[in-house]
KOLVO-59683 format. One record per residue (C-alpha): residue number from 0; x, y, z. Coordinates in Angstrom, 2 decimals. Each point is the difference from the previous one (the first is absolute). Layout:
% KOLVO-59683
[NUM [X Y Z]]
...
//
This chain:
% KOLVO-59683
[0 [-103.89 -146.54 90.06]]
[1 [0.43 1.92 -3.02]]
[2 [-1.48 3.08 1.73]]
[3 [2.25 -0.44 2.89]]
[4 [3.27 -0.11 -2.74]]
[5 [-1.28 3.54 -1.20]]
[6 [-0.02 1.61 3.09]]
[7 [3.41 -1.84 1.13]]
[8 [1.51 1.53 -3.42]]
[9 [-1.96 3.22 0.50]]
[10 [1.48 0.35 3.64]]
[11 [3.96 -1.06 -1.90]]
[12 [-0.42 2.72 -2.21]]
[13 [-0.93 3.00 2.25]]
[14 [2.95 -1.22 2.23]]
[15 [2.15 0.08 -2.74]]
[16 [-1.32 3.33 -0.88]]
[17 [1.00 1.47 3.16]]
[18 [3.14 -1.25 0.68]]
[19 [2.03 2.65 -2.35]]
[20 [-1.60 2.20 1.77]]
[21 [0.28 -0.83 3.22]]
[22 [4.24 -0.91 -0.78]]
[23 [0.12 4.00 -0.53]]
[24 [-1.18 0.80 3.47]]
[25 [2.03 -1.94 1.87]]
[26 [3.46 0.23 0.57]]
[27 [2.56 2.90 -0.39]]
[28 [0.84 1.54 -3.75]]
[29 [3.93 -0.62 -0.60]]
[30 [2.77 -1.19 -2.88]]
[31 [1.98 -2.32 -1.01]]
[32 [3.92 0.95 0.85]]
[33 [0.94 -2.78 -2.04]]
[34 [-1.77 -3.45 -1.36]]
[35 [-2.11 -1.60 2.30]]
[36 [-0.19 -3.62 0.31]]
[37 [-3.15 -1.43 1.34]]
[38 [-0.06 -3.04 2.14]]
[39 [-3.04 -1.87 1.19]]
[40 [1.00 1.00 4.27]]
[41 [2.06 2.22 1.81]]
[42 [3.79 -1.50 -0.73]]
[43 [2.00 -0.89 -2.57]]
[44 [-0.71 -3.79 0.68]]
[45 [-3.11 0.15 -1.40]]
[46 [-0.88 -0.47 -3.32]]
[47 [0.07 2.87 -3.25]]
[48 [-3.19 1.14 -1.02]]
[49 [0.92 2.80 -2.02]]
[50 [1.62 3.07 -0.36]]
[51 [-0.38 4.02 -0.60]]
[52 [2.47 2.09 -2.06]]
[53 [1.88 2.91 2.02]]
[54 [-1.19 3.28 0.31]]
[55 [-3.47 -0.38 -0.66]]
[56 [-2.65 1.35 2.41]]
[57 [-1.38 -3.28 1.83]]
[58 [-2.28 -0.22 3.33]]
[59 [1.45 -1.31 3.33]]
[60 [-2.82 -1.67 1.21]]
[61 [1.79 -1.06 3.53]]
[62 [3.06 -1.00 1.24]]
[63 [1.55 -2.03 2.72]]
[64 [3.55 0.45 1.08]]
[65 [2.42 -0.28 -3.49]]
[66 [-2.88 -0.77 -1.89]]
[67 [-3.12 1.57 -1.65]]
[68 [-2.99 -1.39 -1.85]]
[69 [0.14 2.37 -3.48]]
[70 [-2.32 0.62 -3.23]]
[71 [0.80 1.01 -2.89]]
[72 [0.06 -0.58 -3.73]]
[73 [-3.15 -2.05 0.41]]
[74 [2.18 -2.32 2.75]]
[75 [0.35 -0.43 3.59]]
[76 [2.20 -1.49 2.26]]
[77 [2.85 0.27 2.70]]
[78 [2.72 1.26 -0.36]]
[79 [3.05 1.94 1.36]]
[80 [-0.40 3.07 2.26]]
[81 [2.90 1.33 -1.08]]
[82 [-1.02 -0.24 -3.34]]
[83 [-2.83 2.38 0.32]]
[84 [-0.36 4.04 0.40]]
[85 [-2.38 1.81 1.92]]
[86 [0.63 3.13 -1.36]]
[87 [-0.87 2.60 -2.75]]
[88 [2.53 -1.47 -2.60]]
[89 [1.55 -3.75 0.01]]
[90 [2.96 0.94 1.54]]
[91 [-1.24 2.70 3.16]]
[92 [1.52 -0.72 3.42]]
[93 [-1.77 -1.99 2.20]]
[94 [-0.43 1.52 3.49]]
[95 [-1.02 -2.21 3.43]]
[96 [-1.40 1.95 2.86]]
[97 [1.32 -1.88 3.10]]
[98 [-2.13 -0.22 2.85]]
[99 [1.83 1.09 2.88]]
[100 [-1.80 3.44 1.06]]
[101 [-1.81 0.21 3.39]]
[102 [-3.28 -0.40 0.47]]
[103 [-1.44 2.90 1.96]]
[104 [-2.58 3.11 -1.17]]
[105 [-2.50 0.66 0.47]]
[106 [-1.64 0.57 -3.57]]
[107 [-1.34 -1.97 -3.03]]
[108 [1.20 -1.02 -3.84]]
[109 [-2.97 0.27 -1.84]]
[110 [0.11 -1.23 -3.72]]
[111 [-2.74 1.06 -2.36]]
[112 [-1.27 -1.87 -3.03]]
[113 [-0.67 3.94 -1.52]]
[114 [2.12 3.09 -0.34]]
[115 [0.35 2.53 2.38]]
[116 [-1.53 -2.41 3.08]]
[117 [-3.20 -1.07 -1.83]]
[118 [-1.68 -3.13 -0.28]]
[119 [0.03 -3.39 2.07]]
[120 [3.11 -0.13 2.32]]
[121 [2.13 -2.09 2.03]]
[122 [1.62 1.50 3.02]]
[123 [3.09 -1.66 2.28]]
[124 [1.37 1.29 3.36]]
[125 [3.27 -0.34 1.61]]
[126 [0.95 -3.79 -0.08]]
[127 [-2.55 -1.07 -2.58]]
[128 [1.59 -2.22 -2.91]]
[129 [-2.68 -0.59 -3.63]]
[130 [2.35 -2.77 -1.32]]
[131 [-2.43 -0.62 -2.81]]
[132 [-3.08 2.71 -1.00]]
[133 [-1.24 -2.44 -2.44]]
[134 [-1.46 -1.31 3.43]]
[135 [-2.07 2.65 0.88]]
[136 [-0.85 0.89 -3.49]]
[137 [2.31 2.84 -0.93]]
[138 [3.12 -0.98 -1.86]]
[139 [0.84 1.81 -2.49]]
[140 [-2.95 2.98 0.92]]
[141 [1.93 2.48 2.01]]
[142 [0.63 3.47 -1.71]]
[143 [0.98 2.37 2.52]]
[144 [1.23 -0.20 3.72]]
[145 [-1.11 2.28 2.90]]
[146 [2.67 0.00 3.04]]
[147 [-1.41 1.41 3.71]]
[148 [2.03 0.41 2.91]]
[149 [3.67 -1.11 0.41]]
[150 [-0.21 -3.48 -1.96]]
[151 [1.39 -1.13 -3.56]]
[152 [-0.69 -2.91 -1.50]]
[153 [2.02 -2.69 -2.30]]
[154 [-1.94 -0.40 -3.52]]
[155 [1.28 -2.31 -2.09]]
[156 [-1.64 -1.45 -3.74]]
[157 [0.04 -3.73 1.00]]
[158 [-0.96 -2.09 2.77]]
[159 [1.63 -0.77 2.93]]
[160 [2.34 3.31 -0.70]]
[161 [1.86 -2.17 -2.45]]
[162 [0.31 2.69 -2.83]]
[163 [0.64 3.69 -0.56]]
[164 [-1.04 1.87 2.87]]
[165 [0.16 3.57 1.40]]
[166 [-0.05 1.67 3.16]]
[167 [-3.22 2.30 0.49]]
[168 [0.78 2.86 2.34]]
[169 [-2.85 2.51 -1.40]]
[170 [-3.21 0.18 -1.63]]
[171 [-0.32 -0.19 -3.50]]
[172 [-3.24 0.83 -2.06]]
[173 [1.44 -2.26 -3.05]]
[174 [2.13 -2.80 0.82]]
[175 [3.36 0.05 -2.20]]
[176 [0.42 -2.02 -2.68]]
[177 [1.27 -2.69 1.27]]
[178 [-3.20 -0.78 2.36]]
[179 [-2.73 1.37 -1.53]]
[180 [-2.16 -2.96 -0.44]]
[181 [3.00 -2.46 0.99]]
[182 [-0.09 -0.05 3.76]]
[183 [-0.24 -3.65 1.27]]
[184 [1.29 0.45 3.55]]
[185 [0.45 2.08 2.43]]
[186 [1.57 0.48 3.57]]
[187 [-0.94 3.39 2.99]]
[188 [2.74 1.57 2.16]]
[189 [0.16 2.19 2.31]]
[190 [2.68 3.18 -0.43]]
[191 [-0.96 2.93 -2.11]]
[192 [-0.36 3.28 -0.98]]
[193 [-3.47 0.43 -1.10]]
[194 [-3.14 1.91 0.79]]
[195 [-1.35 -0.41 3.64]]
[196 [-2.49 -2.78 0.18]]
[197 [-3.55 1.27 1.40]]
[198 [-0.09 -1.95 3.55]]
[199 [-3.16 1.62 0.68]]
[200 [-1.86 -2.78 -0.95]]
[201 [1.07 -4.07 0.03]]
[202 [1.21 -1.74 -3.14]]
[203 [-2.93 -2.30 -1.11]]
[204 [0.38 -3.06 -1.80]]
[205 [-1.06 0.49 -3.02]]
[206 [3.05 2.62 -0.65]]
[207 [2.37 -1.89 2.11]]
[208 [-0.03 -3.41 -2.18]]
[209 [0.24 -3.49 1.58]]
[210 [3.58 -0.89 -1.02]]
[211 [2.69 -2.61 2.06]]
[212 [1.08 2.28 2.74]]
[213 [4.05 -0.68 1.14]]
//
């Protein structure tokens, strides 16, 4: 018994140990616009669990609708979309990519976790939606973009496209600023003025990605 304790506690601790870590993977880096209170759900029916002072660099960890799970200042909860900044500063506008552009091609959206198109990559054609990266193991990863044929793509630094997002019409060795190492979604379409894509030989699965197709 008491060796089964140890190795109980043993296994607490290590978890514990990670989880700081882990918190700083996840998630998009914002601010606070203002102070953040922290409820226990998504609403304000549910109960206070907290709160974060304004203008203080937090983590949106995910949100849903109005609402987004935060941490910061040691806390976490929901709280406010509104509320929160996705920016460079507290108070940077927050742009939404709407999806209405066709969805013809041909061509790819290839995202690398590397600059200049290096590393492990994830690729989407014309119709392919990656609500959430954190699903095939790259959110957060992505560094630079590589566009081929007459596509762009919707990138945006949360899931679901519920953040700051951008329209990519053209490669880019480093992602700006506002990506780098923040993309959590993204969404192909066709239209474009980009290098010809190489039809020479057929796109393979392994750069085309597996994503919802619409």
């Amino acid at each position: 018994m008491k060796l089964f304790q140890t190795i109980a506690l043993a296994a607490a601790l290590a978890v514990s140990a990670l989880s700081p870590a882990l918190a700083e993977t996840t998630g998009s880096h914002g601010w606070s616009r203002a102070e953040l209170t922290l409820r226990s759900g998504p609403g304000a029916a549910y109960d206070v669990t907290g709160a974060i002072p304004g203008e203080v660099a937090i983590r949106i960890v995910r949100c849903q609708v109005n609402w987004c799970v935060v941490d910061g200042e040691g806390q976490r909860g929901w709280t406010s979309r509104e509320l929160v900044s996705f920016g460079l500063n507290p108070h940077s506008p927050l742009f939404v990519i709407a999806p209405d552009h066709p969805d013809a091609g041909p061509g790819l959206v290839c995202f690398y976790e590397g600059t200049s198109y290096s590393g492990a990559s994830l690729c989407g054609k014309p119709g392919q939606v990656f609500n959430d990266l954190a699903l095939y193991g790259y959110d957060n990863r992505f560094r630079s973009v590589e566009v081929i044929g007459s596509v762009n793509a919707a990138a945006c630094r949360d899931r679901s496209f519920q953040s700051y997002c951008e329209r990519i019409v053209e490669s880019q060795p480093v992602l700006n600023q506002f990506l780098a190492s923040n993309l959590s979604s993204f969404r192909v379409y066709g239209g474009g003025t980009t290098r010809p894509l190489d039809t020479s030989s057929p796109i393979s699965s392994e750069r085309g990605g597996d994503g919802d197709e619409q």
